[in-house]
N, C-alpha and C positions, 0 to 999 in steps of 0.2 A: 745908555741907561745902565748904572751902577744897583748893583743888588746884592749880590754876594760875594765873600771879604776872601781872604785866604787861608782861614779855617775849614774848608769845606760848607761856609756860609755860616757859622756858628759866628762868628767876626764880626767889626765893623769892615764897610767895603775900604778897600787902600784904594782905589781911585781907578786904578786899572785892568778890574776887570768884570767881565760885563755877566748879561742872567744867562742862567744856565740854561743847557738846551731842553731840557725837562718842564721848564718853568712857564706854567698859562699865558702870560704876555709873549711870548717869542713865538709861537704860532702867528697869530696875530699880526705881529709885527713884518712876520717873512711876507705872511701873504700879501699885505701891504706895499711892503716894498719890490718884491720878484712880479709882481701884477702889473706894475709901473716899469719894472725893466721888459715883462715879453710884449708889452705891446711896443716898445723902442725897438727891439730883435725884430718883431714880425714886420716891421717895415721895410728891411732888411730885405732883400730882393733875394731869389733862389736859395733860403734858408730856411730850417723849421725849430723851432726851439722845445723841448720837453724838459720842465722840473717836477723833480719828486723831493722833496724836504731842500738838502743841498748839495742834492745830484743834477747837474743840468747835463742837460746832451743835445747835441745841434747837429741837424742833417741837412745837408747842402747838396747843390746840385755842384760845384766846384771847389775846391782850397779856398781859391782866392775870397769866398762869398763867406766860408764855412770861419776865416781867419778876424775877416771884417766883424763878424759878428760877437768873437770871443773877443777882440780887442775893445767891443763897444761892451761887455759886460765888465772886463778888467776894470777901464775908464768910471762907469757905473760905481763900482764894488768901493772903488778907492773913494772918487770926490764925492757921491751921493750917499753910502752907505758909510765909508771910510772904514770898511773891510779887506783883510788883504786875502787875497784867493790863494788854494795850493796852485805848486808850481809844475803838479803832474797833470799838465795838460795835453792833451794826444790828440792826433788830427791823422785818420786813415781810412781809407779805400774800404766801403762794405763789399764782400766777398763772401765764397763759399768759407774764403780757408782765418776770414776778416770777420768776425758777428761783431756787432751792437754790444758792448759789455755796458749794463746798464742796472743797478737796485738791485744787481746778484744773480743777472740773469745773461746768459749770451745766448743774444738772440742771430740766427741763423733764419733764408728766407722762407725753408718749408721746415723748421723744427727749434725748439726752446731746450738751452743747457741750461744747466745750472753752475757756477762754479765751481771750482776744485777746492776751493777751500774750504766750502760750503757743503762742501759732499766730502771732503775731510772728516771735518766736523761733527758731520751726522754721523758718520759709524764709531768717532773715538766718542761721541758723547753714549752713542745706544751701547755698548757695549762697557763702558764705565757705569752705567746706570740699573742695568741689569741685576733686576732681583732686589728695588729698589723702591720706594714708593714717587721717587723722582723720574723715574724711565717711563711711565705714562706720560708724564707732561712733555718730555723729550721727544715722545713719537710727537704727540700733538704739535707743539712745535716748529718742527722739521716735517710734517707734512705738511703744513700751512703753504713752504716753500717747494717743495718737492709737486705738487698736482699741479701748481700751474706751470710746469715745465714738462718736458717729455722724458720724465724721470720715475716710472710706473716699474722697469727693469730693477734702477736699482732699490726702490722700496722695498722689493717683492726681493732680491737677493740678500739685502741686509735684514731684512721682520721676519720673512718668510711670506710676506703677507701676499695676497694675490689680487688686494683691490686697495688704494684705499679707503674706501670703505670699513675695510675688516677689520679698523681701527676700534670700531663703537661697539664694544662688549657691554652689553648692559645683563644684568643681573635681573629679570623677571617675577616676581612674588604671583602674577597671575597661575590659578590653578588651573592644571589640565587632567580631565577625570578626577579633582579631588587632592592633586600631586600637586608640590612646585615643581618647576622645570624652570630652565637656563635659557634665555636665547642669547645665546652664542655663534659668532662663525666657526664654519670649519676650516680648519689649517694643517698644513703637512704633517706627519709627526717628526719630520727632519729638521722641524723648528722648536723641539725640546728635547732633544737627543742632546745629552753632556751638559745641558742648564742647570740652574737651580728655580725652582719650580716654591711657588707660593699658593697655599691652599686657602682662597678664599671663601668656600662653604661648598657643601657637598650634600647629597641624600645618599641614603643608608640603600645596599638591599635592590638598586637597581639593577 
């Protein structure tokens, strides 16, 4: 399926290349065709197959089972789909010292990482962001990924924060005694030492 050109879809399509992965039919489309591939895998004797968008991952009880099954998605890919797959395919032993890299996550059998690049990331984006009307959305974001991992240390060393929770600062108009008040969490004061600090409304006189 031809849809957009080599303008960045501004174009007519030149023939060779297909929709983009943004585009409402290619949902659709995957589900369609990977639904038809994992039930051929699950036939597949001592193997289990997991896709997320176009992450696959395959757990076996041997090599030899775990290899059968990527050769019959290659096969797939090419004459059914007539896609050609990356060539970084990796086949290894789960271990204490081996996780599951998987959708950004390595997974280990009693605790969840998250990757390095991805915990890169988070502190060069939160610290570029700072003082910003962009660094709200950044925390959100990256806690998205950060709580379903066992990654509560580094939140709490990068925000300061001590939950995430502490994330949801709302701003309150309800009066107490006749006052507005804030509900706000509480947080270090070693998380605004040497910042720049953003005054978004205040009462007088308290």
């Amino acid at each position: 399926i031809y849809a957009l050109g080599d303008t960045n879809g501004l174009g007519p399509s030149d023939g060779n290349t297909g929709l983009g992965i943004g585009l409402t039919p290619v949902q659709s489309l995957v589900n369609y065709y990977t639904s038809q591939l994992a039930r051929i895998v699950s036939k597949i004797e001592g193997v289990k197959l997991f896709i997320y968008c176009d992450n696959f991952l395959i757990i076996g009880f041997s090599p030899a089972a775990v290899w059968k099954a990527i050769n019959t998605i290659k096969d797939y890919a090419a004459n059914v789909m007539e896609q050609m797959l990356h060539e970084n395919i990796g086949v290894q032993k789960l271990d204490e010292t081996h996780p599951i890299d998987f959708v950004g996550y390595l997974f280990y059998k009693d605790h969840t990482l998250i990757r390095k690049q991805i915990k890169y990331n988070f502190k060069k984006k939160y610290y570029q962001t700072i003082g910003t009307e962009k660094h709200r959305q950044v925390l959100a974001s990256y806690k998205g990924w950060l709580q379903y991992a066992d990654a509560l240390h580094l939140w709490n060393k990068v925000t300061g924060m001590r939950k995430f929770s502490d994330l949801n600062i709302n701003v309150s108009d309800i009066s107490r005694n006749g006052e507005r008040f804030f509900e706000v969490p509480t947080i270090s004061a070693s998380f605004i030492v040497n910042r720049e600090i953003i005054v978004l409304d205040f009462i007088e006189n308290v």
